[in-house]
C-alpha positions as CSV (number, residue, x, y, z in Angstrom):
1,X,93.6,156.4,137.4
2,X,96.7,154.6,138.1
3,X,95.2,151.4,138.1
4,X,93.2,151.9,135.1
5,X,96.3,152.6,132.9
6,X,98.0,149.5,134.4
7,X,94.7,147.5,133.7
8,X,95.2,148.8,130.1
9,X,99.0,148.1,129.6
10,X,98.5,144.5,131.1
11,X,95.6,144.5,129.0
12,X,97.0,145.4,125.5
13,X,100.6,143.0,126.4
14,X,98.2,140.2,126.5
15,X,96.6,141.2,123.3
16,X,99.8,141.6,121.5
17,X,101.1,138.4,123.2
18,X,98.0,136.6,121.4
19,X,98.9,135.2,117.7
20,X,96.8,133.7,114.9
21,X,99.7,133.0,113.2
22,X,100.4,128.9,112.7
23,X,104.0,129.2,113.1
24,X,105.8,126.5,114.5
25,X,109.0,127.7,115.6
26,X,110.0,123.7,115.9
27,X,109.7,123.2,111.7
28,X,112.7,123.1,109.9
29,X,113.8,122.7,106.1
30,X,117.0,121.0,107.2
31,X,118.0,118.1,108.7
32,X,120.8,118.8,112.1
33,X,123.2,115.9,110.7
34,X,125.5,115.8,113.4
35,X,122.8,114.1,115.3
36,X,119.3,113.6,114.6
37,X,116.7,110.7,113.4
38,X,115.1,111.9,110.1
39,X,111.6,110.4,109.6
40,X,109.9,109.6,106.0
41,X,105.9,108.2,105.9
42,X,105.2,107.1,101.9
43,X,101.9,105.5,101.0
44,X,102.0,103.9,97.8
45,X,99.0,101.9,95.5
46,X,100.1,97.9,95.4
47,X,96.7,96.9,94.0
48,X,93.2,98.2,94.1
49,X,92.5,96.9,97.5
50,X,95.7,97.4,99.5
51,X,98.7,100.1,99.8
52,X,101.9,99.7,100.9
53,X,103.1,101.8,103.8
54,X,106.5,102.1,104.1
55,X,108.4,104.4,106.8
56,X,111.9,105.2,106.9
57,X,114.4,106.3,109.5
58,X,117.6,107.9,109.3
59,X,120.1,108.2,112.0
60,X,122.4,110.8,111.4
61,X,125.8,110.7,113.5
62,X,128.3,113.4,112.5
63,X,127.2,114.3,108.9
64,X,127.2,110.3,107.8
65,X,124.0,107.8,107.9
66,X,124.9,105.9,110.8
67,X,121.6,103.6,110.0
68,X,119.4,103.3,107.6
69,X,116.2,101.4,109.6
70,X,113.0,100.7,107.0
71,X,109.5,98.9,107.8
72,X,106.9,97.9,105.0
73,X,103.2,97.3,105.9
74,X,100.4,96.3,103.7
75,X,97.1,98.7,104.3
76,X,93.6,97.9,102.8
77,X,92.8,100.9,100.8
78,X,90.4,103.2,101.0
79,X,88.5,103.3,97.7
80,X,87.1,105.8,95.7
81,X,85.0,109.2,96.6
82,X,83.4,111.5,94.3
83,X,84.3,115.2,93.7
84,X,84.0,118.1,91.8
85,X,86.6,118.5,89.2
86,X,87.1,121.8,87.2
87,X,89.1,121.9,84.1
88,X,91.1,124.9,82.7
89,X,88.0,126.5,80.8
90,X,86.1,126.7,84.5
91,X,84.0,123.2,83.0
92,X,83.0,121.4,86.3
93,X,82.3,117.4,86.5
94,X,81.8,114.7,88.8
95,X,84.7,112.4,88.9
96,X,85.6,109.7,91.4
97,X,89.5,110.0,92.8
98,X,90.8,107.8,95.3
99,X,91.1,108.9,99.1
100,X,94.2,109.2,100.8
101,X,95.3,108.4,104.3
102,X,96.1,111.6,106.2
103,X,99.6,111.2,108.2
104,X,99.2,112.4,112.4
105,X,103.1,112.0,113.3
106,X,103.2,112.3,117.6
107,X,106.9,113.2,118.8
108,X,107.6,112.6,122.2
């Protein structure tokens, strides 16, 4: 009996320990500017074959932008797809719209 209801508290704290939820205790809407790097990623159309990709870094040292570091790269771009586009009165059409690169930032 005994080891049944340890079976079932040991059981249910793992179940409640479980989460679906995608929180990320690590996101933040603020920047720590005593000391921090703050990261921006913008793609931007130069012509209809290329983008520029520019990414900026700020290095924050006791609420003041100790350095402002920027890079600039030219990226072929990626064309056109089609889709399904719906206006407000639920009309659906074929359109083509251009892709997008997704952004994967690794922090280590």
């Amino acid at each position: 009996m005994a080891r049944s209801i340890l079976f079932f508290l040991c059981l249910s704290a793992g179940i409640l320990s479980c989460s679906n939820s995608n929180d990320n205790e690590d996101l933040t809407n603020t920047v720590n500017k005593n000391g921090s790097v703050e990261s921006s990623i913008l793609v931007s159309p130069l012509d209809s074959t290329r983008n520029i990709l520019t990414t900026t870094h700020k290095v924050w040292v006791k609420d003041t932008v100790y350095k402002m570091i920027e890079y600039r790269d030219t990226v072929p771009a990626l064309g056109t797809e089609l889709t399904t586009a719906e206006n407000r009165d639920g009309d659906t059409k074929t359109v083509a719209v251009k892709k997008e690169y997704e952004i994967f930032i690794t922090v280590k």
